[in-house]
Every structure is written in C-alpha cells, then in structure tokens.
C-alpha positions in Angstrom: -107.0 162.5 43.8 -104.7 159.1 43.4 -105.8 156.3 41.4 -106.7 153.9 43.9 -109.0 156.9 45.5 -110.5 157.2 41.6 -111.5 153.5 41.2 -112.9 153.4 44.6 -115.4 156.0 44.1 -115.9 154.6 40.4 -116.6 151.6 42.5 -119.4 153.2 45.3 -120.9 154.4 41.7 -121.7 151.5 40.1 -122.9 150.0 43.3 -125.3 153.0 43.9 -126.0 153.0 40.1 -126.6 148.9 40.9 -129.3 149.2 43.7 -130.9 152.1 42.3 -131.6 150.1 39.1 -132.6 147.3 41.4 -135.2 150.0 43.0 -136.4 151.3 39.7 -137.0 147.7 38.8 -138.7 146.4 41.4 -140.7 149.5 41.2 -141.7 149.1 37.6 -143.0 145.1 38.2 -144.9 146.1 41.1 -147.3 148.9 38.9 -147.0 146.0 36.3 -148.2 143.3 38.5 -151.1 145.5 39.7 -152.3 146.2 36.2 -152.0 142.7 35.5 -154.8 142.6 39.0 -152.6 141.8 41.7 -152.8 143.6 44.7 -150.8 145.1 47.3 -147.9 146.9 45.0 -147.0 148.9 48.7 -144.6 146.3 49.7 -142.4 146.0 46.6 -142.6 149.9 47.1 -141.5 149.7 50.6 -138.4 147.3 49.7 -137.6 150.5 46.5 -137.6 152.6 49.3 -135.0 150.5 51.4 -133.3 149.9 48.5 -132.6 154.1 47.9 -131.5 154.6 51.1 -128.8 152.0 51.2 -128.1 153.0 47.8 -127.2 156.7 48.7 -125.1 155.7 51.8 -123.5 153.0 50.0 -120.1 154.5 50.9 -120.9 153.9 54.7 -122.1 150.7 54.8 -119.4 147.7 56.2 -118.1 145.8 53.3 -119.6 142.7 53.8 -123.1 144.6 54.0 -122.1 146.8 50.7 -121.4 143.3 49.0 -124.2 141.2 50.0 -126.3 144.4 49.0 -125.3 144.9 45.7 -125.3 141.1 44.9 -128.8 141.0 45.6 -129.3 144.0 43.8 -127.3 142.3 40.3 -129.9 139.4 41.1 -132.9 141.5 41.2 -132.2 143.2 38.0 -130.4 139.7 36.3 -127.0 141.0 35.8 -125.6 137.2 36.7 -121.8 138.8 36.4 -121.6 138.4 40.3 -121.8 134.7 40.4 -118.1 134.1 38.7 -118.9 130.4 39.6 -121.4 130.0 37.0 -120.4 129.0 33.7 -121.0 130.9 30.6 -121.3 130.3 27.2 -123.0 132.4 23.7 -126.5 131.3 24.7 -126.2 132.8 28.2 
C-alpha cells in the first residue's frame, strides 16, 4: 500500500468517524430533549439512522456528496475547522 493510498483511507476514516459522531450526537439530544418533555425523539432517530448508512459507505459516495456530508456532520457536532473562512482567535 503507497502513501497516497494510506492517507486516503486515513481520510474515508475520519469522515466515517465524523458522521458517526454526528449520529451518536444527535442521538444523545434527542433522549435528552425528551427527558427534558419534548416529544417525538423518532425523527432525530430517523436522521442517526441516515446518518450510519452514509457513514459506512462513505467510500462510495461522489465527492461532492462525501463533502457536503461530512461538513454537515463537523456542524452538527461543532467541530467549526471546516469553515477555513472563519476567523479564529484564543476565545474561539
């Protein structure tokens, strides 16, 4: 195995390892939010669920797709490192 072969599947990694935590998140503020008395935790279950399955065929998905994916995924779970636009400082 090369190194360009090596850093591309370090690559599909952290983007599975990305929307996973993204699932486990949304997962875990859905149960929150229905202690808290809200109902109808199913749908933020639903949207985990979509979120695994793109997540374990990462590799297959068009690039465009992959990225738009994951940077929804940093979003959900506020990892702001995506957005190189915005500027940071020590407070961020």
């Amino acid at each position: 195995m090369n190194t360009h072969e090596r850093r591309r599947l370090s690559a599909l990694r952290a983007d599975r390892e990305t929307v996973l935590a993204a699932a486990a998140r949304l997962r875990h503020e859905a149960v929150q939010s229905h202690y808290a008395g809200l109902a109808r935790p199913e749908f933020a279950f639903g949207l985990a669920s979509v979120l695994e399955l793109l997540a374990m065929r990462v590799a297959d998905l068009a690039p465009d797709v992959r990225a738009h994916v994951v940077r929804v995924a940093r979003e959900m779970t506020g990892d702001r490192m995506d957005r190189p636009t915005v500027r940071r400082n020590r407070r961020d």
